[in-house]
C-alpha positions in Angstrom: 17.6 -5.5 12.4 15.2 -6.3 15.1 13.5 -2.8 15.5 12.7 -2.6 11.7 11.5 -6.3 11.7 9.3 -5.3 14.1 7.6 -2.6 12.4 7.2 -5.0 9.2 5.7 -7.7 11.0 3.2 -5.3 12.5 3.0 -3.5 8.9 2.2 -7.1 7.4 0.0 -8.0 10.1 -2.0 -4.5 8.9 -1.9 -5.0 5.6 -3.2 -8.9 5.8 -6.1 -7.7 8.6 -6.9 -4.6 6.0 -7.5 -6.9 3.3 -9.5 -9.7 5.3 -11.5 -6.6 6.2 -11.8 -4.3 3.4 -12.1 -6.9 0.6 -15.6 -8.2 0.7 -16.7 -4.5 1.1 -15.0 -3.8 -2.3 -17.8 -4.7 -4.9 -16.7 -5.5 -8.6 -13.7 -7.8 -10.1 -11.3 -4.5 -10.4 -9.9 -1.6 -8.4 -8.8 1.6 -9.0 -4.9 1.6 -8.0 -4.1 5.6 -8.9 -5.5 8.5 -10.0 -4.5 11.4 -12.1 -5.6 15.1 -11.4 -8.9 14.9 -12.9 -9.8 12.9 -10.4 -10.3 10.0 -12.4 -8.7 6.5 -12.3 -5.7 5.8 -14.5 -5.7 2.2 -14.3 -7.4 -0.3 -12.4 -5.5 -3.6 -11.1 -7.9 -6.9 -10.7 -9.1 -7.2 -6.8 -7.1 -10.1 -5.9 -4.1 -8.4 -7.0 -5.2 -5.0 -5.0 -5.6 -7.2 -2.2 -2.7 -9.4 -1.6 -0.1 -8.4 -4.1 0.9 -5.7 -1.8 1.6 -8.8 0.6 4.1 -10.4 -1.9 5.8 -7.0 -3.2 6.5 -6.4 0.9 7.9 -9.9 1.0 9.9 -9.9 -1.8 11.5 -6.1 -0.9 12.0 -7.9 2.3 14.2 -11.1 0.8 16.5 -8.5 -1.2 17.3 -6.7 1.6 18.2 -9.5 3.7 19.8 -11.1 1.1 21.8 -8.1 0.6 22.5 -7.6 4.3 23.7 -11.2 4.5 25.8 -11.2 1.2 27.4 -7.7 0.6 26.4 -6.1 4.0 29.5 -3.2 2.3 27.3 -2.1 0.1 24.2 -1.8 2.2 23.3 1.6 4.5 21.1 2.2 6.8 18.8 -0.6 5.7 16.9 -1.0 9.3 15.8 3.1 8.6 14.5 1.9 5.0 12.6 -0.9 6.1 10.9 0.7 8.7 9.9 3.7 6.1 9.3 1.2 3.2 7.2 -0.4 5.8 4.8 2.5 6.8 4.4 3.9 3.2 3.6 1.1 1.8 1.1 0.2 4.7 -0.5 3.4 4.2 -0.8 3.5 0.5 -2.1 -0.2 0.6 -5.1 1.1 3.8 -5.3 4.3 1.2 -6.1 2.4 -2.2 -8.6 -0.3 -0.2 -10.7 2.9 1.5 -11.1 4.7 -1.5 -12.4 1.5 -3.5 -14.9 0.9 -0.7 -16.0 4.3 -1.1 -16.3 4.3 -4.5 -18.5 1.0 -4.0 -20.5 2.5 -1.7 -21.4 5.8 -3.6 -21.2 4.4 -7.5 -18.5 7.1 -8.3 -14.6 7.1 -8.9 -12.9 8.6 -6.6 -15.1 9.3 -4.1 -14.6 12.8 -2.1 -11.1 13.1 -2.1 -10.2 16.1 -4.0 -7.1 18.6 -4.0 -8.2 21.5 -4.7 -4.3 22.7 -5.8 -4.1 25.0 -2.5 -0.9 23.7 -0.7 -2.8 24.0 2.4 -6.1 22.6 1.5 -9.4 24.1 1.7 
C-alpha cells in the first residue's frame, strides 16, 4: 500500500503541523467540534482532545486496516483507495474544526462567518 501510506504520512504530518500551529491561537479549555443549522455549537470536546485526538483516531483506523490486510486480506477491498480518502477527509475536517475555533477566538462568537444560507449553490 505504498501510495496510500504516502498520503497518510503526509495527512499526519498536516494534521500534527496544524495543531502545533493552530493550538496556541485557540483561546479557552474547550472547542466547538460541530454545529447544527442554527449555526450554533452542539457540543464542544476539551482542546487537547480537538488537538491531538484526531492524531490517535488516524492511527488507530490505520492499525485495523493493516491488521486486517495482514490477517484476512479476503475480506478486505480496495483498502489503499479508503485510506487515501479516510486520509484527506479526515485531514480536512481536522484543518476545518481548528480554523473555525481560531475564528471564534478571534471575534468572541460561535461560529464565526460560516453560514449556509440553504441555496445549494451558495450565495
Amino acid at each position: 500500500m505504498f501510495p496510500a501510506d504516502c498520503v497518510f504520512g503526509a495527512a499526519i504530518a498536516l494534521v500534527v503541523g496544524s495543531s502545533f500551529h493552530l493550538g496556541p491561537r485557540i483561546k479557552g479549555e474547550r472547542v466547538a467540534m460541530q454545529w447544527g443549522f442554527n449555526d450554533r455549537p452542539t457540543w464542544y470536546a476539551p482542546k487537547w482532545v480537538a488537538l491531538w485526538g484526531t492524531v490517535a483516531f488516524m492511527l488507530a483506523i490505520r492499525l485495523f486496516v493493516w491488521l486486517a490486510s495482514s490477517y484476512v486480506p479476503q475480506s478486505l477491498h480496495r483498502a489503499e483507495l479508503g485510506l487515501a480518502g479516510f486520509s484527506v477527509v479526515v485531514t480536512a475536517a481536522h484543518i476545518f474544526v481548528l480554523k473555525m475555533a481560531e475564528e471564534a477566538a478571534k471575534d468572541r462568537r460561535s461560529p464565526p462567518a460560516l453560514r449556509w444560507d440553504g441555496s445549494p449553490f451558495g450565495s
